[in-house]
C-alpha angles and dihedrals in degrees: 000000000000122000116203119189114196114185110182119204107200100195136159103241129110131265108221138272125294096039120106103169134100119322108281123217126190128273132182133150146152132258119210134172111202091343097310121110118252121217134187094038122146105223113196122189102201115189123221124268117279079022082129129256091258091080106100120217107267130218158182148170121204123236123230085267089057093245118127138173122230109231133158128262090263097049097261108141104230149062132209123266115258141074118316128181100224122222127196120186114187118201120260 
């Protein structure tokens, strides 16, 4: 079983130049399996259908201490606020 902790800073701050979607918030989080951390993990939030094309896809790769950052497919630290189904795809 996979545990997957999501904490969510909702700030004020900017994200960064170059970006002209929606407003991006912070997300981090840890993935363990049976209490260990798991690194090298693809982690996907995939937003729900209709949830409208300016929602970028959104990524992360955990660290050999299981923690990871969202950001966008272009770099930029953030996602938009809203529902996401999350995907995590480990490596064979």
């Amino acid at each position: 079983l996979l545990h997957i902790s999501l904490v969510s800073l909702f700030l004020t701050g900017c994200s960064g130049g170059g970006y002209d979607g929606p407003k991006l918030h912070p997300v981090t989080g840890k993935l363990t399996k049976g209490g260990a951390p798991v690194g090298g993990v693809n982690i996907s939030l995939v937003p729900p259908q209709g949830a409208g094309a300016d929602v970028p896809p959104l990524v992360a790769l955990t660290k050999d201490d299981g923690t990871f950052v969202i950001m966008t497919s272009s770099g930029h630290k953030g996602a938009p606020i809203g529902m996401y189904k999350v995907v995590i795809i480990a490596p064979p």
